[in-house]
N, C-alpha and C positions, 0 to 999 in steps of 0.2 A: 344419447340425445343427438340433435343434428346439429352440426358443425358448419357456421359459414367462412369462409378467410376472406379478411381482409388484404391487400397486396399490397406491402410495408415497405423500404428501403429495405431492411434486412429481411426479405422474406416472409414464408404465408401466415402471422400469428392468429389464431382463432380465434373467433366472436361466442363468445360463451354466454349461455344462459342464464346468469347470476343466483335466480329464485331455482331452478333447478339444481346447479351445485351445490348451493345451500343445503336443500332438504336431502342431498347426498349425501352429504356430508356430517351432516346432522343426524344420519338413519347410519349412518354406517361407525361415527367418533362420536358417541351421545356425550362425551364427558372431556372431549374437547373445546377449547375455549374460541371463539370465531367472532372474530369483527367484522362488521359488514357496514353501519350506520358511516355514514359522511365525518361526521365529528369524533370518532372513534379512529380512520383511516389516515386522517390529517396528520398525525406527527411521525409516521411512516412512507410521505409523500416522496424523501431523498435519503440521503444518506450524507456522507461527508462532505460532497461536491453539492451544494445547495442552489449552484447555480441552475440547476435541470432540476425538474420538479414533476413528478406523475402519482396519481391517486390509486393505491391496488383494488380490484375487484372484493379480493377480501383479504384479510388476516387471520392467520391460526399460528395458534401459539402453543404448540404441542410442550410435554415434559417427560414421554417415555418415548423408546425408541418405537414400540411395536404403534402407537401413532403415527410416526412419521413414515414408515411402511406403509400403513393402511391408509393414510393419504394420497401418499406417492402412487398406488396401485391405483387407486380410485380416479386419481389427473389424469395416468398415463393413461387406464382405459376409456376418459371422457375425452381423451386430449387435450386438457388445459393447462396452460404452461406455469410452469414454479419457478418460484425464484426464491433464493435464499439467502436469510439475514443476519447478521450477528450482533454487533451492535450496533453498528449505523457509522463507525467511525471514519470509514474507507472514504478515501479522495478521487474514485474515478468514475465513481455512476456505477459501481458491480451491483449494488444491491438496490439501483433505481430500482421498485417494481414499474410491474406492468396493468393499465387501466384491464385489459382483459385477460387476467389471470391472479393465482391467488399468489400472497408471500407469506414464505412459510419462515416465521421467526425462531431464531435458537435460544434466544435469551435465558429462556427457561433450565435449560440445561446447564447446569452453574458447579455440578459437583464434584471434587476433588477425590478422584477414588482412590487413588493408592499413590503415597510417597515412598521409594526405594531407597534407600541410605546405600544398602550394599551392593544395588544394581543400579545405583546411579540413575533412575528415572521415575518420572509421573506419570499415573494414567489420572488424565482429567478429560471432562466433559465440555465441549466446544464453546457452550456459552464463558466458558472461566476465564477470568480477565490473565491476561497476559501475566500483569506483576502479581496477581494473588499466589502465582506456580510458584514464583522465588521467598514468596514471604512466606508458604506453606514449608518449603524447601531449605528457608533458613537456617532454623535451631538444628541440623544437620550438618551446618558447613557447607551447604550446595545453591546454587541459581539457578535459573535460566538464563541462558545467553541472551539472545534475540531481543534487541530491546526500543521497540518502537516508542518513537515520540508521545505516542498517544497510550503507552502501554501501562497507565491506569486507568481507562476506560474500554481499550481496544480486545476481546475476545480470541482465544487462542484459536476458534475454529477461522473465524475472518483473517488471522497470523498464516493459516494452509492453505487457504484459498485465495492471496495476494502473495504468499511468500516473502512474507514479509521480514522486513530489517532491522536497522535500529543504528547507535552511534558506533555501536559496538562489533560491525558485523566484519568489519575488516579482518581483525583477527578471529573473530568467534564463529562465523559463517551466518548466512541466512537462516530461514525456516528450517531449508528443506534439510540443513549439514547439520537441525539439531534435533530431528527426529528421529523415533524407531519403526513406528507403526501410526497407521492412521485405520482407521475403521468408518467405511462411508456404508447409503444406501442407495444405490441406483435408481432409476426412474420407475423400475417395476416392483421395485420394492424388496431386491435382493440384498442382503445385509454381506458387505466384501470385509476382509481385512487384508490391505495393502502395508508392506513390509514385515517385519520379525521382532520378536525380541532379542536376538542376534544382530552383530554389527553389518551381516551382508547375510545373501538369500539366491541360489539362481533363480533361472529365468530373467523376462525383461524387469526394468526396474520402473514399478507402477508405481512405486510410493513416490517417486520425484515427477514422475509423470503426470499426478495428479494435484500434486503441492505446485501451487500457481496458475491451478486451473480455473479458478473464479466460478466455481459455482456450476461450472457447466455439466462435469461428469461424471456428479453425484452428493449427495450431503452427508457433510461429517457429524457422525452419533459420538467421538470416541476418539482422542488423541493420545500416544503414549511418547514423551517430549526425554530426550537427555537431557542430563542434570550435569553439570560442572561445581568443583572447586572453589567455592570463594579463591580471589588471588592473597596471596598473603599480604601484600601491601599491592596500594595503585596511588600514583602519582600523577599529578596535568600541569603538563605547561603551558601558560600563555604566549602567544606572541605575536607582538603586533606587528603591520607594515605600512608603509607610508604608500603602496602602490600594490594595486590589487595583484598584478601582474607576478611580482616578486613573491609574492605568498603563495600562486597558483604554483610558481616552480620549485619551493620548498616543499609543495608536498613531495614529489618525485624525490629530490635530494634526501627527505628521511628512509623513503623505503630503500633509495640507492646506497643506504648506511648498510643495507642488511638487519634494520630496523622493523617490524613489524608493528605497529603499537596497536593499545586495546580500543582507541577510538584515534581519530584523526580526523575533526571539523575545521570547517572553512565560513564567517559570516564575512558580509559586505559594513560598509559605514549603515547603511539604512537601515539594514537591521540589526546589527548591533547599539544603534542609538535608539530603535524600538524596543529590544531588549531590558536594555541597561535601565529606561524610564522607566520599565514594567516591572521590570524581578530585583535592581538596583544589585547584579551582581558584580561590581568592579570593573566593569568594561570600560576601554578607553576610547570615550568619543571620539576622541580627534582624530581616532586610525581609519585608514581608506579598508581596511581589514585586519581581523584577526584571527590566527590557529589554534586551537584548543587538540594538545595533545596526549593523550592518556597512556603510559605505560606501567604496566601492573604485571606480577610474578614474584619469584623471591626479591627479599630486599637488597640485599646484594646486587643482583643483575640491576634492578629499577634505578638504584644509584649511580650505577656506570653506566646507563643507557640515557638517563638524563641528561646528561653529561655531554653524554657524545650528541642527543639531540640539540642541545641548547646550543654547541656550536654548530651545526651544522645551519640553524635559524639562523642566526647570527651572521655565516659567511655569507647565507643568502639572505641578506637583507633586510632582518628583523632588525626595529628600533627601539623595542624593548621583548626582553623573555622573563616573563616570570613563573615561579614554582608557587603552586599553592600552599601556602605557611601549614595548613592540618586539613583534617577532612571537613571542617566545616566550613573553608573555606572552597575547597575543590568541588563540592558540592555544589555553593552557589554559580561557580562555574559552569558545572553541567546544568544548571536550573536554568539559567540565561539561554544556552543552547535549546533547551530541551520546551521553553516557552515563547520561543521566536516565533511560529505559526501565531498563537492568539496574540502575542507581542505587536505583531504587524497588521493583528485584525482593529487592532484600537487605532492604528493611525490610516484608516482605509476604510471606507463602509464594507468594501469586499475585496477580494481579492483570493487568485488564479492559482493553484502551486502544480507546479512542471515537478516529473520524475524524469526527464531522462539520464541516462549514463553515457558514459565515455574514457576511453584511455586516459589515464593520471595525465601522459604527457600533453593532451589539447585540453588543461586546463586552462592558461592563460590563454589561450587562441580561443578557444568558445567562448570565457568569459567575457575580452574585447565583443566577441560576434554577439553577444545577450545585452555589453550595454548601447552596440551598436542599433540593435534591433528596436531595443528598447526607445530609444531616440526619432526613428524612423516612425512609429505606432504612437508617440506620444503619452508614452503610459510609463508610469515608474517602476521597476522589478527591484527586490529584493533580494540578494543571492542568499541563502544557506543551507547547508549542504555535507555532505557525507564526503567530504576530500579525499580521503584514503583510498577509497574505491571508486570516485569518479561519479558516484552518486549523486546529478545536480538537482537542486530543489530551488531555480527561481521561483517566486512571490510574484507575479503581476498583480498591481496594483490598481480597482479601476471602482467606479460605482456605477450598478448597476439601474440607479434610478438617473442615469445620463443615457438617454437616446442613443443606440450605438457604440457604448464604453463595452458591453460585456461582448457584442460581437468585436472588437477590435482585440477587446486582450483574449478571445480564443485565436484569433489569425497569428498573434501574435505568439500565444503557447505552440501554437501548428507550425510554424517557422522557428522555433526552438528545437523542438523535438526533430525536427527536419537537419536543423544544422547539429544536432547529437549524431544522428545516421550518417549524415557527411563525413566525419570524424572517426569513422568507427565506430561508433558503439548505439546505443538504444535507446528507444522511444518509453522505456519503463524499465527503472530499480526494483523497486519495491510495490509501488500503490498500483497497480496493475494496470491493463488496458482500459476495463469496463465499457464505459459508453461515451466515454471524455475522448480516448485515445484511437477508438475503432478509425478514423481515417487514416493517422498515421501508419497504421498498419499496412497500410498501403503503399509506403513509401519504403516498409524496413522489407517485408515480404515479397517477395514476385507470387504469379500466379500457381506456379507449380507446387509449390512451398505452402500457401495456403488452401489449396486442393488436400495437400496431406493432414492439415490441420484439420480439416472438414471431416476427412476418411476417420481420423481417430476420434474425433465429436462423435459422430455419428458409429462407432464402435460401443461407444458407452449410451450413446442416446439417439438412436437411429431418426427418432419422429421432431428431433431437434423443440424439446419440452422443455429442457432446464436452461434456463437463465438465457434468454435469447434473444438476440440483436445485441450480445456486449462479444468485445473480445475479437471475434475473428470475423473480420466483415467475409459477406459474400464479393464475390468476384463484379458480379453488377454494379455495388456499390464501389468497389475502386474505379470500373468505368466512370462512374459518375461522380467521383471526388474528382479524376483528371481531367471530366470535364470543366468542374467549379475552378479549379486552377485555370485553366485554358480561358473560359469567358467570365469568368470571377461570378460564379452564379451563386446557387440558393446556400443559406446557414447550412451549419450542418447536420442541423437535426430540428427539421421543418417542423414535427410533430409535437415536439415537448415546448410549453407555455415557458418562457424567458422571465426571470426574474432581479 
C-alpha cells in the first residue's frame, strides 16, 4: 500500500492505512486476536511513566511465536512501525505506543518451559513475571537474582529490554550478568538465538548487546535466565542518620570494608515517613535518613560481617544500627523499601522518578545538588535509591492538574539527570532511556558516539520499524534540545497530549 511520512522530531514515522492493515492482517493471522475499537485501545494508551500518553493504531495480542513472525514480516513489508509490550510496568515511555503504528503485546506469552536443578537455569517465555522464575525455582533451592521493585508484576522479557535491576543487584549483577541466552525475532521475521547454554561463546557478544536495547532490535519469544543458590542465611541492618550527608558517605565506608553486601538502600525522611505510614514497617521518623543493609552467605561469615558493618555505621555517624530480630521482621524491612514508589504515590497526586547513576563517591555532593535543585523548581523530591551502586531514584513530586507542575518537574528530572553526567556517571540504571530520557541523551553522548548507535540500530533494523523515537535521539533533535536550552523554547515533546 502507499506510504505517506509524516516529518516528526525523531524522524520519518509512516501514515498508515488502518482499514488496510486490518484486513492484512486479518487475511494473513485469522486467529490472532486484534484490538482496533477506541475503548478497547484505551488502557494501553502508556505504560509506567503515565505522564505521556498516546493511543496505538491497533493491538495484537499474539501467543505463538510463528504469529509474531508473520506479523513482523507483514509491518516490515507494509512499513508499519511496532512496538513492543510486556507488561506496561516500565518508567520511561519504552513501550509508549505509537498513534500510527501497531503494539504488539507479549503478555500472552506466560509459560514456564523448563526448570534446570542441575544446570542451574530456566527457559521461560517473556511475558512470565519476573518472581514467578524464583517461586517456580524454589522447591529446588534456586532464585533469580535480579530483583525489581515491581518484580510481582514486571515481565522477564520487559527485565531484557530495560536491563533491568533490583535491590539486590549490587552483589548479584543486572539482567544482562544473569542470563545465558535470549531468543529474539527481527523485523523480517528472522527467529536469532543470541548467547549459549555455555557460560561464554566467541565472536561478538550480541546477547549483552541486545539486553538493554528497549525494544528496538528485535522481540524476545524466549529467555533462558541463571538460577542461583538460596543464601544460607541473609541478614539487614538498619541504620539511621541524623544527616543525609553522613549516610551518603557510609555507603562508600562499607564497600571500603572489602564488604560487598547483598543489597545496599538509601531513603530520604520523605520517603521514609511515606513508607513507614503505608507498609508500618518500623521505620524511624525522625531520621533525615536511613540504610537498609543486606548481607547473606554462610552463617558464619554474615555474623562477622555484621559486625564489622555495624561498626563501620556507627564510626560514620549512624544514630542508631539495628539488626532485624528474624525474617519476619527483615522482611518488613525490605517491604518499606520495596513499596516506597506507590508509598510516595499516596502523598502526591503524581509524581516524576529519575534513574540516573553515579560513582558511590558523589553521593553526598549530588544529593546536596537534588535538594538544591529541588528548592530552585519548587517541587518536593523524594530520594530512594540503590546506594551500593549509585543507582539514584529521585521521586519529583508535583500534580499534574496544576498549570505548569508537570512541565517544571521534567526541567527539573533534565537537570538531575544532567547533574548525574557532570559526576561521572549516567542518565539511566535500570528503567532505560525510552521517551522520558531521549534529550538527555544528548548531553551523555556526543555526535560521533551516537552515529554509531544509529550504525548498529540500523544493522538490526535498517528501515528504523521497531520502536521509534525512544532511545537514541537523532542528531537534529540534539540541535534542537541545545536550542531549547539556549532560548528556553518548546516542551519536550510537542506531540504527546500532557496529563
Amino acid at each position: 500500500m502507499n506510504i505517506l511520512y509524516d516529518e516528526r522530531l525523531d524522524g520519518a514515522l509512516p501514515k498508515v492505512d488502518k482499514a488496510a492493515l486490518l484486513a492484512e492482517l486479518r487475511a494473513a493471522l485469522p486467529d490472532l486476536e486484534i484490538l482496533h475499537e477506541a475503548e478497547d485501545l484505551r488502557p494501553y494508551e502508556c505504560d509506567g511513566l503515565s505522564a505521556y500518553r498516546s493511543t496505538p493504531m491497533l493491538v495484537v495480542l499474539p501467543e505463538h511465536v510463528e504469529q509474531v513472525q508473520t506479523l513482523l514480516r507483514l509491518c516490515h513489508r507494509m512499513q508499519v512501525p511496532v512496538v513492543a509490550r510486556g507488561a506496561g510496568t516500565g518508567l520511561s515511555g519504552g513501550a509508549l505506543p505509537l498513534e500510527q503504528g501497531v503494539l504488539l503485546v507479549m503478555a500472552r506469552f506466560k509459560r514456564i518451559l523448563e526448570v534446570n536443578p542441575e544446570g542451574r537455569y530456566a527457559r521461560v517465555q517473556p511475558g512470565v513475571r519476573n518472581l514467578a522464575i524464583s517461586l517456580a525455582a524454589a522447591p529446588h533451592g534456586l532464585y533469580y537474582a535480579p530483583d525489581p521493585s515491581s518484580q510481582i508484576a514486571c515481565s522477564i522479557g520487559g527485565n531484557v529490554a530495560e536491563n533491568a535491576g533490583g535491590v539486590h543487584c549490587l552483589k548479584y549483577g543486572l539482567t544482562v550478568h544473569n542470563l545465558l541466552k535470549v531468543e529474539i525475532i527481527t523485523i523480517d521475521g528472522e527467529r536469532l538465538t543470541l548467547g549459549s547454554d555455555a557460560l561464554d561463546s566467541p565472536g561478538f557478544d550480541l546477547l549483552a548487546l541486545f539486553t538493554g536495547s528497549e525494544g528496538m532490535l528485535g522481540v524476545v519469544v524466549e529467555v533462558t535466565v541463571k538460577l542461583l543458590p538460596k543464601p544460607q542465611v541473609a541478614k539487614v541492618l538498619m541504620a539511621s542518620f541524623d544527616d543525609v550527608e553522613k549516610a551518603g558517605r557510609a555507603v562508600g565506608d562499607i564497600i571500603a570494608e572489602g564488604i560487598i553486601p547483598g543489597g545496599l538502600e538509601m531513603m530520604d525522611n520523605l520517603s521514609i515517613r511515606a513508607a513507614e505510614d503505608f507498609i508500618h514497617a518500623g521505620y524511624p521518623v525522625d531520621a533525615a535518613a536511613i540504610l537498609l543493609c543486606e548481607l547473606d552467605g554462610v552463617e558464619s561469615d554474615v555474623h562477622e560481617d555484621c559486625e564489622r558493618v555495624d561498626a563501620v555505621l556507627r564510626k560514620a555517624g549512624a544514630t542508631d544500627v539495628r539488626l532485624a530480630r528474624d525474617e519476619e521482621e527483615r522482611a518488613k524491612f525490605w517491604a518499606g523499601r520495596k513499596n516506597a514508589f506507590p508509598a510516595v504515590g499516596r502523598i502526591s497526586p503524581d509524581y516524576y522518578c529519575m534513574d540516573g547513576t553515579i560513582p558511590r563517591r558523589e553521593l553526598p555532593r549530588v544529593l546536596n545538588g537534588i535538594a538544591e535543585l529541588s528548592e530552585e523548581h519548587g517541587l518536593r523530591v523524594a530520594n530512594v535509591f540503590h546506594a551500593g551502586d549509585g543507582n539514584m531514584h529521585p521521586l519529583i513530586l508535583f500534580d499534574a492538574n496544576v498549570p505548569g507542575e508537570l512541565e517544571r518537574a521534567e526541567a527539573l528530572g533534565g537537570k538531575i539527570l544532567e547533574l548525574c553526567v557532570a559526576v561521572g556517571g549516567s542518565i539511566t540504571g535500570e528503567h532505560g532511556v525510552g521517551r522520558e530520557k531521549i534529550n538527555q541523551m544528548c548531553a551523555q553522548f556526543n555526535s560521533d558516539e551516537l552515529t554509531l548507535f544509529h550504525a548498529v540500530k540500523a544493522a538490526f533494523d535498517p528501515q528504523g520499524l521497531l520502536n521509534p523515537g525512544k532511545n537514541i535521539p537523532t542528531l537534529h533533535r540534539c540541535a534542537e534540545f541545545g536550542a531549547m536550552h539556549i532560548h528556553h523554547g518548546q516542551l519536550p515533546f510537542p506531540e504527546l497530549e500532557r496529563f
